[in-house]
C-alpha positions in Angstrom: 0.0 0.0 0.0 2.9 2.7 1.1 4.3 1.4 -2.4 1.7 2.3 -4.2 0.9 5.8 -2.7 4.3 6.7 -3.0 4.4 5.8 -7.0 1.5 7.6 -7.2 -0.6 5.0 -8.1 -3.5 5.1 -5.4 -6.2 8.1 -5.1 -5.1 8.3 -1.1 -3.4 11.2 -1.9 -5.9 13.2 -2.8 -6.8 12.9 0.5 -3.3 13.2 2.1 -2.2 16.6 -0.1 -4.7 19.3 1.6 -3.9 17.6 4.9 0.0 18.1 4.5 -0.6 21.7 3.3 -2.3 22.2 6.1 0.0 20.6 8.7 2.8 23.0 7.0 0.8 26.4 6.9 0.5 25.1 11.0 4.2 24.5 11.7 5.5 27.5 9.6 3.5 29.6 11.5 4.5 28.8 14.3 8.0 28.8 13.4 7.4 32.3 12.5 5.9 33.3 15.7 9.1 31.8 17.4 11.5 34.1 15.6 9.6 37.5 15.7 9.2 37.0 19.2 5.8 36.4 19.5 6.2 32.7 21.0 9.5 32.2 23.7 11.0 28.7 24.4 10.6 27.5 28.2 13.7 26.6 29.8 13.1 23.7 32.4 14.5 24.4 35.7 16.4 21.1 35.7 18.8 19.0 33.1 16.3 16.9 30.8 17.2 13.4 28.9 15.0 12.8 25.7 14.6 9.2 24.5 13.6 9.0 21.7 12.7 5.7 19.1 12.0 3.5 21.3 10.4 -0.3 20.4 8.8 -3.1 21.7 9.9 -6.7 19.7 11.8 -5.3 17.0 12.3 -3.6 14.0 11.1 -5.5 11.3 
């Protein structure tokens, strides 16, 4: 199935298109909020770890 949306053979991104324009318009503006100021980062009061890509039985 991935195969065949990625070729461009299946009508699922039709769908998928406005939903990823979307999802960018979102994140840019936000992004832009960040850098004229209008958003700020928070700074935890303590050290953070971030784990990330965790999995349960494997890979594949």
């Amino acid at each position: 199935m991935i195969a065949r949306i990625w070729s461009g053979e299946s009508s699922l991104w039709r769908l998928l298109l406005p939903l990823s324009w979307l999802y960018g318009l979102v994140s840019g503006a936000i992004r832009l909020s960040y850098k004229l100021g209008l958003k700020r980062a928070w700074r935890a009061p303590v050290p953070v770890v971030v784990v990330g890509n965790l999995t349960a039985g494997g890979n594949g």
